[in-house]
MIKESE-226932 format. One record per residue (C-alpha): residue number from 1; x, y, z. Coordinates in nm, 2 decimals, padded with zeros to 4 digits, m for minus. Example, Ala and Ser with C-alpha at 12.3 -4.5 7.8 and 13.67 -1.06 7.14 Angstrom:
BEGIN
seq, px, py, pz
1, 01.23, m00.45, 00.78
2, 01.37, m00.11, 00.71
//
This chain:
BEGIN
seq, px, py, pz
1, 19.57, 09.61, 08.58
2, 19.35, 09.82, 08.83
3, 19.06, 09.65, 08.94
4, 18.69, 09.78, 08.75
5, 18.54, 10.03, 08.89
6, 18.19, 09.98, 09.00
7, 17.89, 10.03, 08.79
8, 17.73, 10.29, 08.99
9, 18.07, 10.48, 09.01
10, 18.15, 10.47, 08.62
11, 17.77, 10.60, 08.54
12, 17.84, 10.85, 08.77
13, 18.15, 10.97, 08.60
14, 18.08, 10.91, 08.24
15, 17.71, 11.12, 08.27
16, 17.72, 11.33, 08.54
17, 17.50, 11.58, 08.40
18, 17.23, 11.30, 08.38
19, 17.28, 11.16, 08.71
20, 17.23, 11.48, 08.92
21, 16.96, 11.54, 08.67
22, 16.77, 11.25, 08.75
23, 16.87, 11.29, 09.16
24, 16.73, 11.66, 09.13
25, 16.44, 11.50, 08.97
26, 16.36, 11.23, 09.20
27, 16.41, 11.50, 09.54
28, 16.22, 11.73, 09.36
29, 15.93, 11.47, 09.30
30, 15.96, 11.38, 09.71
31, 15.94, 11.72, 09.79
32, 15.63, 11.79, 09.56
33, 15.48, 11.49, 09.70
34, 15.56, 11.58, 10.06
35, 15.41, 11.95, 09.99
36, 15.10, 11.81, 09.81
37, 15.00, 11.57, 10.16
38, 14.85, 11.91, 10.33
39, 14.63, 12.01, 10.05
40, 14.55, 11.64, 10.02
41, 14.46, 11.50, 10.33
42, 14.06, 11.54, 10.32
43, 14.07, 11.31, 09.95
44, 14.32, 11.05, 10.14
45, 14.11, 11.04, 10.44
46, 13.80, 10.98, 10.21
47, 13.95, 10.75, 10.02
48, 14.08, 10.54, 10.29
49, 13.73, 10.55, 10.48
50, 13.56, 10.45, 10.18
51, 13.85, 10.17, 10.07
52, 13.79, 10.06, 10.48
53, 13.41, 10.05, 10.52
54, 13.43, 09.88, 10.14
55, 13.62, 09.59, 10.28
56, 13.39, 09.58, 10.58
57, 13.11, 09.53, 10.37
58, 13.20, 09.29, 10.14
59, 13.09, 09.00, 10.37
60, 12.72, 09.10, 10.34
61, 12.77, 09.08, 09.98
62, 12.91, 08.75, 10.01
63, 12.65, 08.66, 10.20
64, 12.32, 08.79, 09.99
65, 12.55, 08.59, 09.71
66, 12.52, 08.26, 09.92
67, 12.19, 08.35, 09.92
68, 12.19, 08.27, 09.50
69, 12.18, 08.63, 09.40
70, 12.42, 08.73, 09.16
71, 12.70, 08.96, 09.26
72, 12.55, 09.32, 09.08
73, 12.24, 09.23, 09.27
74, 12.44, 09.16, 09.60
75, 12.59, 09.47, 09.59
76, 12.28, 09.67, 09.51
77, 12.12, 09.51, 09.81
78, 12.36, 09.61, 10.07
79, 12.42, 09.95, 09.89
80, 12.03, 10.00, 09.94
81, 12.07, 09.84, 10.31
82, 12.31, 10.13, 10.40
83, 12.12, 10.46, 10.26
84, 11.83, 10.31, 10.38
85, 12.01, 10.28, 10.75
86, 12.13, 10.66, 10.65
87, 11.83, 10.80, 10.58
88, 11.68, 10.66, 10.87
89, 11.96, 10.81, 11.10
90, 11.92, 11.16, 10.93
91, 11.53, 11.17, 10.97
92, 11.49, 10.97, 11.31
93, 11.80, 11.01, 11.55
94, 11.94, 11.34, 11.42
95, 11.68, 11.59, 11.52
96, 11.60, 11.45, 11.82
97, 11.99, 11.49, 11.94
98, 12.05, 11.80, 11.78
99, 11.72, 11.92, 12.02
100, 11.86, 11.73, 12.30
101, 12.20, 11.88, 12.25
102, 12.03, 12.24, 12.23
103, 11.86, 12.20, 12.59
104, 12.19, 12.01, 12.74
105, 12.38, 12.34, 12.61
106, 12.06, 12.54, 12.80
107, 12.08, 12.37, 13.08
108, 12.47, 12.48, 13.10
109, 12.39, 12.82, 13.09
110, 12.17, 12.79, 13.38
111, 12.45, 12.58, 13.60
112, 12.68, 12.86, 13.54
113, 12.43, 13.07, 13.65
114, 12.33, 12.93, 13.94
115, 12.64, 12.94, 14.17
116, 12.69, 12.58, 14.13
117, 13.03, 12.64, 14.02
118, 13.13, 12.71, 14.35
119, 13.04, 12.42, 14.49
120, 13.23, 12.26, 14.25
121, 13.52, 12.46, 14.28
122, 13.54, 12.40, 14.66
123, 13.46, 12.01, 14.63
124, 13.76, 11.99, 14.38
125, 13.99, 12.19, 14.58
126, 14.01, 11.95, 14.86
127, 14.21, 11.69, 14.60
128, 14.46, 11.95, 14.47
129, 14.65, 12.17, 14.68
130, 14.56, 12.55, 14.62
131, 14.92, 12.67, 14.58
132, 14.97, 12.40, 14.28
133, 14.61, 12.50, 14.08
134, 14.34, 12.70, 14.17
135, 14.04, 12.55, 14.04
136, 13.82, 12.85, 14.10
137, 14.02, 13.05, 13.89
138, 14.04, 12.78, 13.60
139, 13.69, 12.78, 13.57
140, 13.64, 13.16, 13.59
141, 13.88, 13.20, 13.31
142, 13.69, 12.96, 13.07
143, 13.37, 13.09, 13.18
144, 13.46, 13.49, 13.09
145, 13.68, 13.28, 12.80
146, 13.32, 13.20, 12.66
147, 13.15, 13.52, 12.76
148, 13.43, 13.72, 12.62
149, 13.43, 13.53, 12.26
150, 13.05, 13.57, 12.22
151, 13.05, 13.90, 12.07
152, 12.82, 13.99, 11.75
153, 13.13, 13.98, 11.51
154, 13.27, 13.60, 11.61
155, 12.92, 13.50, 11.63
156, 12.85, 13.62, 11.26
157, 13.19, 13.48, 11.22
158, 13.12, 13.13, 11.40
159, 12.79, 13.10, 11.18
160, 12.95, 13.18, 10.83
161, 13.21, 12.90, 10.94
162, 12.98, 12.66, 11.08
163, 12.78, 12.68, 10.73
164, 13.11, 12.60, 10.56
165, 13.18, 12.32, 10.78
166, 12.87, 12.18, 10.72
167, 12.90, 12.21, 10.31
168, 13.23, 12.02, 10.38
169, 13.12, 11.77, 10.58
170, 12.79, 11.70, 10.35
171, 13.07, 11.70, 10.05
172, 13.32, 11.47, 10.19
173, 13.02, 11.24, 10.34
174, 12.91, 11.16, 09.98
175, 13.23, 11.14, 09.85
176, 13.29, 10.85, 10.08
177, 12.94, 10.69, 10.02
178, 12.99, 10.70, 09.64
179, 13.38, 10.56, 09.65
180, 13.25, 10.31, 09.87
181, 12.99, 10.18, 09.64
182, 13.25, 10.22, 09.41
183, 13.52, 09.98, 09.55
184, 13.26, 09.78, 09.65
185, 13.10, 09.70, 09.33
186, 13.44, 09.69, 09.16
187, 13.67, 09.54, 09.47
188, 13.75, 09.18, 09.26
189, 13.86, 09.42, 08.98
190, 14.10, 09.61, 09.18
191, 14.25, 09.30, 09.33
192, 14.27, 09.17, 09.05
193, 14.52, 09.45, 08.88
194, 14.69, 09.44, 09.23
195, 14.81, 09.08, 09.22
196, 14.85, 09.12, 08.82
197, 15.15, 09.40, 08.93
198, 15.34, 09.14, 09.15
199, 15.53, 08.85, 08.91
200, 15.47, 08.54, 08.82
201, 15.57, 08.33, 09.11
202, 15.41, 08.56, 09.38
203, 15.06, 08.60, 09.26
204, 14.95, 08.33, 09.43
205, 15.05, 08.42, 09.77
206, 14.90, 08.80, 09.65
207, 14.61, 08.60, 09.59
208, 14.60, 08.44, 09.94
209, 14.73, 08.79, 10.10
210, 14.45, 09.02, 09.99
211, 14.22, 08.76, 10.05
212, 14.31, 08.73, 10.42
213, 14.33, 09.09, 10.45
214, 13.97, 09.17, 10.31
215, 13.86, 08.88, 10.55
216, 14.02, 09.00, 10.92
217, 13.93, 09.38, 10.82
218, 13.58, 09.25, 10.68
219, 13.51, 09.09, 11.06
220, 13.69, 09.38, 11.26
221, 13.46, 09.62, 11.08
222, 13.15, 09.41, 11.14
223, 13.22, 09.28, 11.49
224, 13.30, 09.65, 11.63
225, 13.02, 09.79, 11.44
226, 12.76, 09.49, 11.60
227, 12.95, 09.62, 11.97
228, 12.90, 09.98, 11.93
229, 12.51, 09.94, 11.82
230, 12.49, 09.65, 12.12
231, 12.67, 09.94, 12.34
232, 12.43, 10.21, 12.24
233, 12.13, 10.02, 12.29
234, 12.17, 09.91, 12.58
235, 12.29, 10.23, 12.72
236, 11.93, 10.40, 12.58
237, 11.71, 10.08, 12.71
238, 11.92, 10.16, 13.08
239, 11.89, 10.59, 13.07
240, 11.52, 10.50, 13.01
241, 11.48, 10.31, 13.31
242, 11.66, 10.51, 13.51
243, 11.46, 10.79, 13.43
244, 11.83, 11.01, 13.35
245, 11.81, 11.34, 13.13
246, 11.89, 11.34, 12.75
247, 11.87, 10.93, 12.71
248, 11.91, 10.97, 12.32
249, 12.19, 11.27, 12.35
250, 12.41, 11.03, 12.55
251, 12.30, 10.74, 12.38
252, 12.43, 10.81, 12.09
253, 12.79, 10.92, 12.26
254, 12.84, 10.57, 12.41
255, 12.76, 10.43, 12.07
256, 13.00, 10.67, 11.88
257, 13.27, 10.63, 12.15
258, 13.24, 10.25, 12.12
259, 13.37, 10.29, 11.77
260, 13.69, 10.32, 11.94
261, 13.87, 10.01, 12.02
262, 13.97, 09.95, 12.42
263, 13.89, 10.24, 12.50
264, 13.59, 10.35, 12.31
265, 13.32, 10.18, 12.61
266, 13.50, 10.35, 12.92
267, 13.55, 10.68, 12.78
268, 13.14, 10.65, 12.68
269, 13.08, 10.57, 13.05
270, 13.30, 10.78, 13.22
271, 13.12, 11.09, 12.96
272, 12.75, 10.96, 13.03
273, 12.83, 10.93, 13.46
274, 12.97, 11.29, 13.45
275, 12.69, 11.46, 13.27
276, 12.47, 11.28, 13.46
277, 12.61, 11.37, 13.76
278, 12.66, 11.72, 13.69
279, 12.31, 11.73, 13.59
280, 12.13, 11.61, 13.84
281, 12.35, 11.60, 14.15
282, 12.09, 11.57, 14.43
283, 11.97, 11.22, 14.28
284, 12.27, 11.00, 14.26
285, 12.05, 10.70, 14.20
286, 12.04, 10.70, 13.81
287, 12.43, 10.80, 13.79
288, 12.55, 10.52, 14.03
289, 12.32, 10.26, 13.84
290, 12.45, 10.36, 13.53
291, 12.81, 10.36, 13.72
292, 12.69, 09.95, 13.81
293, 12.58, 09.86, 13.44
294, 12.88, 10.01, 13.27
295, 13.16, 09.80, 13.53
296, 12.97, 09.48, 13.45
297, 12.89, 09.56, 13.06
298, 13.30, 09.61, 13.00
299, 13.36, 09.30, 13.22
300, 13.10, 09.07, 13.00
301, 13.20, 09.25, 12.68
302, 13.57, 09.19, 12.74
303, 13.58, 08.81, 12.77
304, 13.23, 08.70, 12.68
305, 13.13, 08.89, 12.39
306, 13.40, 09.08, 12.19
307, 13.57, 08.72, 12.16
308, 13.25, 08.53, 12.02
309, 13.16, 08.84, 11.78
310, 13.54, 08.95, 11.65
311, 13.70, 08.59, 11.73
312, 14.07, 08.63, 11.68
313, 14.11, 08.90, 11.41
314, 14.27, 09.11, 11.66
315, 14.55, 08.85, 11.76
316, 14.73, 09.15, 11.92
317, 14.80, 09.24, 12.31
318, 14.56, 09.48, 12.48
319, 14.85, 09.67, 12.53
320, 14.97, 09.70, 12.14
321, 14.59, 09.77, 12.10
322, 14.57, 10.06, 12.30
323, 14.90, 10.17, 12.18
324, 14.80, 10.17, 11.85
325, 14.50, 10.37, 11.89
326, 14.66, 10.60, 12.12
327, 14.88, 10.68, 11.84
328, 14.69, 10.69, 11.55
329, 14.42, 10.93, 11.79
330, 14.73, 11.19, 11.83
331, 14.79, 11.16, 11.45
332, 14.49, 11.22, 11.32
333, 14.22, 11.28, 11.53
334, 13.90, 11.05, 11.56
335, 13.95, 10.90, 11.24
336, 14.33, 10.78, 11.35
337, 14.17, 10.64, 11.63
338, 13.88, 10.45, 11.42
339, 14.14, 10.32, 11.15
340, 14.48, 10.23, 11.30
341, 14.37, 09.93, 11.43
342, 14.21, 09.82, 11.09
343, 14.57, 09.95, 10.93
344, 14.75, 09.71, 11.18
345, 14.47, 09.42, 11.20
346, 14.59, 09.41, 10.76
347, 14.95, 09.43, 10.82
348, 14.92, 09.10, 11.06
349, 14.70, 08.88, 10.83
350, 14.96, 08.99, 10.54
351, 15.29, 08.90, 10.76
352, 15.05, 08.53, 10.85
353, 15.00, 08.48, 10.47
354, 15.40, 08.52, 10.43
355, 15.52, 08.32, 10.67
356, 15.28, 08.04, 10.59
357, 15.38, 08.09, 10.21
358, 15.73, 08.07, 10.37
359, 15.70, 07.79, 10.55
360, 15.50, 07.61, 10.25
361, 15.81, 07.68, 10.01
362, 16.07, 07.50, 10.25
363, 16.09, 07.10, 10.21
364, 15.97, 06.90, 10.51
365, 16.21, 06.68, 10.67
366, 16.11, 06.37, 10.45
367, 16.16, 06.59, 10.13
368, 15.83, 06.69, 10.02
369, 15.66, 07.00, 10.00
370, 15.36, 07.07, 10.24
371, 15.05, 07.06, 10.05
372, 14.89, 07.41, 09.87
373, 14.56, 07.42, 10.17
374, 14.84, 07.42, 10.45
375, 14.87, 07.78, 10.52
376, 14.51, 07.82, 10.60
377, 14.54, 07.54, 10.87
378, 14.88, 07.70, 10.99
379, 14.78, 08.02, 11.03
380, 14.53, 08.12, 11.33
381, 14.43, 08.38, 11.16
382, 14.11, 08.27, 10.98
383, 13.78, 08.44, 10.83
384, 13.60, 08.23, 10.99
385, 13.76, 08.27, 11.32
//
């Protein structure tokens, strides 16, 4: 007798009309799904920001809770903590860098106008041969560039879209405060139906998973945050003392550029040194001691205090590190940047989890099974690393 066709085989030739239906139906779904991304992308962004700075917070709450409050209370504490820390933002550091930011855009106007570009021009000439670039010409053409686009109608036009940018950004900003209140008031609950969706015999190692996950993300989050405010003030204490222009304008870039793993503190510098340079040109002595203080500050924060503040939640190569943020910068922008490493930091405590769970499933060589604690102690990998 022939040999039984296979199952898929003898579905496909005894309903053909419902397979093709239902493989219509699911590349139809992909496609819909695939077309739907686009439209999307603002509420996935928010959502993942909000899930991501939800994780990083839930330490604090863990720690007002050790502190004998109960867990509604906890949360309402650090919820308060954070508008609070908002509101002083918006009403203390904004105005004074949006003013700051109005005279550094002044004081550009008046270097263009000053013939300073062609000193420029001719200083930068020396490095690159004239028939490869002419550097006089690049910056003519983005100077008329600029003077050519500010006509009456784009600048009507730049103003109607800058008021829409800013209802958007106001929109999605408390859209990502709320969600994040959200998940973090309700974050046991949603792990919860996570580990209920996995069966029987895995929830345990679910439990152990999204446990080690929230933990490594929980102190990435904190530990870069504590860097980028340690960057920032220092870097306002030092423009102080040096007497350089707009402390609080560039200030507040090394902070925000700190955000960015690696490469976050030397982009800051290298943005702070050039505008101070450009600046004030004829007094070098606040741009070279600023040049000083930043080679030391990445030296000390490299091996003295990223390590004591993150530990080993970022178990990774500085090479993978700045890979990874290279890539998810070209993806997506800042917020790539700010949350591929956070993406990648997860995947690594979830692939610990499941080889310790591995290795605790396998017999030892005397028969018995390691004991239930032994993946914490086999994995380096810890919270409290």
């Amino acid at each position: 007798m022939p040999a039984a066709a296979p199952r898929s085989r003898r579905l496909l030739l005894v309903r053909p009309y419902r397979t093709g239906l239902l493989i219509a139906l699911g590349a139809l779904t992909v496609h819909t799904a695939w077309t739907l991304l686009g439209p999307l992308a603002p509420v996935m962004w928010c959502i993942g920001l909000a899930a991501f700075f939800a994780i990083g917070l839930a330490p604090l709450v863990g720690v007002f809770q050790r502190m004998r409050l109960p867990r509604p209370l906890a949360v309402a504490a650090v919820a308060c903590t954070v508008l609070i820390a908002l509101a002083g933002i918006l009403l203390l550091i904004v105005p004074a860098v949006v003013e700051q930011t109005t005279q550094l855009l002044a004081r550009a106007d008046e270097f263009a106008a000053s013939g300073a570009v062609d000193a420029i021009a001719a200083d930068a000439q020396r490095f690159v041969p004239a028939a490869l670039v002419d550097v006089r010409a690049v910056l003519d053409g983005m100077i008329a560039g600029l003077a050519s686009g500010a006509t009456m109608q784009t600048v009507s036009q730049g103003v109607v879209g800058a008021g829409a940018a800013i209802g958007n950004g106001v929109f999605l900003t408390t859209m990502v405060l709320v969600l994040t209140m959200y998940f973090l008031a309700s974050g046991r609950w949603f792990r919860g139906q996570l580990v209920a969706t996995l069966p029987r015999a895995h929830r345990r190692t679910g439990i152990r998973i999204a446990r080690r996950v929230t933990d490594a993300v929980g102190q990435y989050f904190l530990g870069q945050l504590f860097l980028a405010l340690l960057n920032g003030a220092l870097s306002l204490l030092l423009l102080l003392a040096t007497g350089s222009a707009l402390p609080l304008l560039f200030a507040a870039v090394a902070l925000v550029c700190a955000l960015i793993p690696l490469i976050g503190i030397p982009l800051g510098a290298a943005i702070v040194i050039g505008a101070q340079a450009l600046i004030a040109p004829a007094d070098p002595v606040p741009w070279v001691t600023l040049a000083v203080w930043y080679l030391v500050y990445m030296a000390v924060e490299a091996y003295v205090i990223a390590p004591r503040v993150i530990g080993r939640t970022v178990a990774m190569p500085a090479v993978v590190v700045l890979l990874v943020t290279l890539v998810g910068g070209t993806l997506s922008g800042i917020l790539g940047a700010l949350l591929a490493l956070p993406l990648v930091v997860a995947a690594s405590a979830s692939t610990l989890e499941l080889r310790a769970a591995r290795r605790e499933r396998r017999p030892s060589r005397d028969g018995r099974r390691p004991r239930a604690g032994t993946a914490d102690r086999m994995t380096p990998l810890a919270s409290g690393a």
